[in-house]
N, C-alpha and C positions, 0 to 999 in steps of 0.2 A: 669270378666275374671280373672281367677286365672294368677299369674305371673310363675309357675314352678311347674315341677311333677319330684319327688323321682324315679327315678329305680334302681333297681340293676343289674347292668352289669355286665355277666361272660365271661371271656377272656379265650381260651384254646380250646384244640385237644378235650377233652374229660370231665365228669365231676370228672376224680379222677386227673387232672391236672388244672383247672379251677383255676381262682383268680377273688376274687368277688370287684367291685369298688363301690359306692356311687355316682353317677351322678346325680344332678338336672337340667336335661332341661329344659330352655323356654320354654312355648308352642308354638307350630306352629303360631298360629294366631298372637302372642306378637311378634314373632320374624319377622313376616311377616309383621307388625306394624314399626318396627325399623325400618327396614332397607329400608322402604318407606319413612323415613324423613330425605334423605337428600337434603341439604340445596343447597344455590345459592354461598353464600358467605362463604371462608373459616371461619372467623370469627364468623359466626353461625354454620357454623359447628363444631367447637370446643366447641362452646355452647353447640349446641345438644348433643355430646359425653357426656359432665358433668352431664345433665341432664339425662340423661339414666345409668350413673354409679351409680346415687344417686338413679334413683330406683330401680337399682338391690340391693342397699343396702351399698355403697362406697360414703362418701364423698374423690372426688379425690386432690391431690396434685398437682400445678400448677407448673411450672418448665419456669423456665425463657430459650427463648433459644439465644443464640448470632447469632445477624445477623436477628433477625425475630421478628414479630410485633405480632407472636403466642406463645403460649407455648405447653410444652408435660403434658398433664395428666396422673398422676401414680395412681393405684389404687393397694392395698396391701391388699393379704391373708398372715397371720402372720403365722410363721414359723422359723426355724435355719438361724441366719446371716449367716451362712458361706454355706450357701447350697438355693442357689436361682436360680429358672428359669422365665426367663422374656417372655412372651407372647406380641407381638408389629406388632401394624396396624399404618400406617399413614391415619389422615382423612382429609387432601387438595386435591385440584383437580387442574388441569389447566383451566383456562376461559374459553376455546371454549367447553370444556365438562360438563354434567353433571354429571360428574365423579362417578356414581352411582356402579361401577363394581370396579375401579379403584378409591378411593377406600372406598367409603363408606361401601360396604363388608364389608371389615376388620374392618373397623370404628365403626362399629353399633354391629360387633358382640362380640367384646369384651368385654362390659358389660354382654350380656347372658353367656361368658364362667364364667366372673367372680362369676356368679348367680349359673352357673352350678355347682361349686369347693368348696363355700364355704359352710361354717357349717359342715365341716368334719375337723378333725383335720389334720395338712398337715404336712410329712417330709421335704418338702421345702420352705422355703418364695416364695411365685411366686407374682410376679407384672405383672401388666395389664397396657402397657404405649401408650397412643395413641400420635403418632408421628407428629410433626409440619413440615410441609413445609418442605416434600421429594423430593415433583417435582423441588424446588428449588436445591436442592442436597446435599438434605439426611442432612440437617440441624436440625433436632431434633435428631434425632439419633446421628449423629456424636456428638453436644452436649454433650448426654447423656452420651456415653462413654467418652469424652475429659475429661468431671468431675472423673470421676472413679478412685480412685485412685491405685496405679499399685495393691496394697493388695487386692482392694475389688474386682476386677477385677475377683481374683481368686475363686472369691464366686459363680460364675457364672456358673454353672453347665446345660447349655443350654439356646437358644432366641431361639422361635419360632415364625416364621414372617407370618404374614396373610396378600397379597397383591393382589387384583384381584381374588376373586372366586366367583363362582356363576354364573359366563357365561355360563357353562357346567360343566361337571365332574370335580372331584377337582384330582390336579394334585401338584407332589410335584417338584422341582428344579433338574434336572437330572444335573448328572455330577460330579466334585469334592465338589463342596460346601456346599453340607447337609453331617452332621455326620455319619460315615457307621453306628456305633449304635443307631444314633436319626432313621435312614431311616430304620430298621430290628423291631425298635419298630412300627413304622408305620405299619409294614404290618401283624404284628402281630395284632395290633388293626383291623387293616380295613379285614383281614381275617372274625376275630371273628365277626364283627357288617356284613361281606356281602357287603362289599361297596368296587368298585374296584376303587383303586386308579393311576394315570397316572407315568410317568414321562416323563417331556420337561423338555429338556434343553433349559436355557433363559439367556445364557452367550451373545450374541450376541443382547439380547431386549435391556439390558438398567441394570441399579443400582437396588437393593432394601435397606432397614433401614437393613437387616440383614450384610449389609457388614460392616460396619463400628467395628461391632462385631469379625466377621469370622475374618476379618485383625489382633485381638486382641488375636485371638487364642480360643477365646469361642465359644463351639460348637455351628453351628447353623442348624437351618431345615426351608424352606420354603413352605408355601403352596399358591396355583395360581390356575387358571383354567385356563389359557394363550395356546393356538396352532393355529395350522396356519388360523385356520375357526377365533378365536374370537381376537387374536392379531388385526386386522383390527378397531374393537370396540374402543381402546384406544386411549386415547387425542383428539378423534372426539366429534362431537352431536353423532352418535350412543352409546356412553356409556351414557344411560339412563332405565329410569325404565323398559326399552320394552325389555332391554339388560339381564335383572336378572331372569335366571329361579328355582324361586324358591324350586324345588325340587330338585336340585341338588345343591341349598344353603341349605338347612337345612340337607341332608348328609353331606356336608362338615360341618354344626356347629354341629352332632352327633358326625363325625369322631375327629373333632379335640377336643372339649370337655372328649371324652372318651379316647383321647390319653393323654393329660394332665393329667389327673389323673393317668392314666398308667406310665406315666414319673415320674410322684411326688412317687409310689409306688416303680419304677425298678431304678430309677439312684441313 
């Protein structure tokens, strides 16, 4: 089973406005693979993350966090210090679930995005950090950024946060907290690839890792697949594998692959 296929994706109204990107997909079946292994215990679960960044091709960096018996894995495509977008899933769950939506999703697809981006030369450093103990609150993240110093801070030219998709159609954070320009890039992508994308507002659900950012002033964009039908799913036994319909996980790991790319091009 091959790990990844080359396409070239054209973005645009037309072919004499088009911009052509470089994406390597996972294949279906690999990615359908992933995102069936997740584990019982967070602590394999953070295994398994490592071991899936090492086959896309990333020995990851371990990140101590304060307060937790976890850490955050960083994985890096090289590019300009001063120009980095960070891409961030947390992979813990709470007990009583099998947190397979929430958020092994995000968890497992980070490595195929990072598969998808590399081997192309990039305008931006983009890191790939899979987040520790959010359910606890948002303790890899907030971490992450407490280290940051007020300069590099400024390096941060977007976080895209992948938290709960795959329950259905992917949906982005309605409201004030995605970037007007991160969220007008979106629909330019999801125009071009045909994949229609949502907005819920989820100020009233709960936290995600992207806030501890937004608070810092660095732009951020969320993606979910969260509404009134599949909110019920989460922190239960229903969030399990019978939760994840994978056809509308693997548009959401096209969309948001093809938007990263598009973001590394347009910001």
């Amino acid at each position: 089973m091959k790990l990844a296929t080359l396409l070239i994706v054209s973005l645009g109204v037309s072919p004499c406005h088009a911009e052509t990107l470089l994406v390597r997909y996972v294949d279906q079946e690999v990615l359908q693979k992933w995102v069936a292994l997740a584990k019982a215990k967070n602590a394999d679960r953070m295994e398994q993350v490592r071991q899936l960044f090492q086959t896309a091709g990333c020995e990851p960096q371990a990140q101590k966090v304060s307060g937790s018996k976890l850490t955050n894995l960083i994985c890096e495509l090289p590019g300009p210090e001063d120009s980095i977008i960070l891409v961030g899933a947390h992979f813990d769950k709470v007990d009583k679930s099998d947190g397979v939506i929430d958020n092994w999703s995000g968890a497992a697809m980070l490595p195929a995005l990072y598969q998808a981006l590399k081997g192309e030369t990039r305008r931006h450093k983009i890191l790939f950090v899979a987040f520790a103990d959010e359910e606890k609150g948002l303790y890899g993240s907030k971490h992450y950024v407490a280290k940051l110093k007020k300069e590099a801070r400024k390096a941060y030219t977007a976080m895209v946060n992948i938290d709960s998709v795959g329950a259905g159609p992917v949906s982005i954070w309605a409201g004030g907290r995605n970037d007007p320009e991160l969220t007008k890039l979106v629909s330019h992508v999801a125009n071009s690839l045909q994949i229609d994308v949502g907005q819920v507002n989820l100020d009233q659900v709960g936290l995600g890792d992207s806030f501890p950012f937004h608070d810092e002033k660095i732009r951020t964009i969320d993606f979910h697949s969260i509404t009134n039908a599949t909110w019920p799913l989460l922190h239960t036994p229903k969030d399990n594998a019978q939760a994840l319909v994978f056809e509308e996980y693997w548009k959401s790991y096209r969309l948001i692959a093809t938007y990263l790319a598009y973001l590394d091009l347009k910001l």
